[in-house]
C-alpha positions in Angstrom: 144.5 -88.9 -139.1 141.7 -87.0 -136.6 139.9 -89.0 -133.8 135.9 -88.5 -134.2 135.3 -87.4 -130.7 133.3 -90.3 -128.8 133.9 -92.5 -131.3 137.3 -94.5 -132.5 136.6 -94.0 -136.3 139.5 -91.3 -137.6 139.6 -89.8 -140.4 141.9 -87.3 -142.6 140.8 -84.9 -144.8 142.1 -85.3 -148.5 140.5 -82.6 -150.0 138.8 -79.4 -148.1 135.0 -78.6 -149.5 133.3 -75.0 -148.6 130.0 -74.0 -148.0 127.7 -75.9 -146.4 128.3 -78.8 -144.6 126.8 -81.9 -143.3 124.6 -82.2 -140.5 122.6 -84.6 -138.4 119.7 -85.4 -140.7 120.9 -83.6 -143.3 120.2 -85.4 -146.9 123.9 -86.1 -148.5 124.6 -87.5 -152.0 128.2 -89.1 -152.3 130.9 -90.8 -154.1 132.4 -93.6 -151.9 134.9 -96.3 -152.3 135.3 -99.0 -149.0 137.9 -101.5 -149.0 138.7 -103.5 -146.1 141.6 -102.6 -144.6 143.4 -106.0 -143.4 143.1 -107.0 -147.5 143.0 -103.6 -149.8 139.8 -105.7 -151.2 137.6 -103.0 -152.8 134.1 -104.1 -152.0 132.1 -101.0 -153.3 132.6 -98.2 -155.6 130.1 -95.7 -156.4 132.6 -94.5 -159.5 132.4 -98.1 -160.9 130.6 -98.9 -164.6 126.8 -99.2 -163.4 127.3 -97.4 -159.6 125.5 -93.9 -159.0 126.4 -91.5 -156.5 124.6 -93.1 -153.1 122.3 -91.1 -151.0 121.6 -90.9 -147.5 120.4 -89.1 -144.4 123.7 -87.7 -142.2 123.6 -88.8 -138.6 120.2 -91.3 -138.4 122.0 -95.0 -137.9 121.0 -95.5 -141.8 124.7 -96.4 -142.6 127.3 -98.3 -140.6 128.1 -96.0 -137.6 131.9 -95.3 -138.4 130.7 -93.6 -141.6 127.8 -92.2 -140.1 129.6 -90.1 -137.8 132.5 -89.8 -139.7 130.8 -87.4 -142.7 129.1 -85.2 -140.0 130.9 -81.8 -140.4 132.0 -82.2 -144.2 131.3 -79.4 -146.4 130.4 -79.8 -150.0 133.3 -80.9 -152.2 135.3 -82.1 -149.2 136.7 -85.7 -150.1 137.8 -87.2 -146.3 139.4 -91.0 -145.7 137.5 -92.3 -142.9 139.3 -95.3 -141.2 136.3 -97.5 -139.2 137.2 -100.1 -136.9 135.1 -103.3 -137.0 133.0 -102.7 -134.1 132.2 -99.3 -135.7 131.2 -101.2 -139.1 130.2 -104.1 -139.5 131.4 -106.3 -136.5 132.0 -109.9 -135.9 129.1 -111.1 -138.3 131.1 -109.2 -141.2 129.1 -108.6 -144.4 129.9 -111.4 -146.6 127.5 -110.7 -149.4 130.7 -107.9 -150.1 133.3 -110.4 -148.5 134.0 -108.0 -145.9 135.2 -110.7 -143.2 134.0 -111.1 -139.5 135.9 -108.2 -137.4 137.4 -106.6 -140.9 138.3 -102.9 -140.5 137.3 -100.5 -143.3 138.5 -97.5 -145.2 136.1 -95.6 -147.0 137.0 -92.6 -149.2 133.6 -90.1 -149.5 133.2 -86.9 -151.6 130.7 -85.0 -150.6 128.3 -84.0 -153.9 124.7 -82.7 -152.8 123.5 -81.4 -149.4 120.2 -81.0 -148.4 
């Protein structure tokens, strides 16, 4: 696994893309999967029956900032693990709507599909 410089997210790159890649403010559609860490609970699955591929803008603070920072630099195609601490998700306060629990570490597998 590779340290995100500034940041104590890492991540490993299963899969290399080509082309164009992500950049701050950059529109991205994805495939993700997160399960937290401590449990290998899947929470959230793009792939599963009823999910669509999620979209977002690259860099902003509009997703948890482990993931934010951790898709900056991948080029379409490029699937990349991304292991976020807590304090780099979603904290103390957890998200238990998805039982993610208070200080739980993630793992989030992302494909990048569409970049705009």
């Amino acid at each position: 696994m590779q340290a995100l410089a500034g940041y104590a997210t890492k991540f490993e790159v299963v899969r290399a893309g080509a082309g164009q890649v992500v950049k701050k403010g950059s529109t991205v559609t994805v495939h993700a999967t997160g399960t937290v860490k401590e449990s290998g609970y899947k929470f959230w699955s793009t792939k599963d029956p009823g999910q669509s591929p999620f979209e977002y803008q690259a860099g902003v603070g509009g997703v948890i900032t482990g993931w934010d920072q951790g898709c900056l630099g991948m080029a379409l195609g490029e699937i990349r693990r991304l292991d976020i601490p807590a304090h780099e998700g979603y904290g103390a306060s957890g998200f238990p709507a998805w039982k993610i629990p208070p200080n739980g570490s993630l793992i989030f597998e992302i494909e990048v599909l569409k970049i705009k």
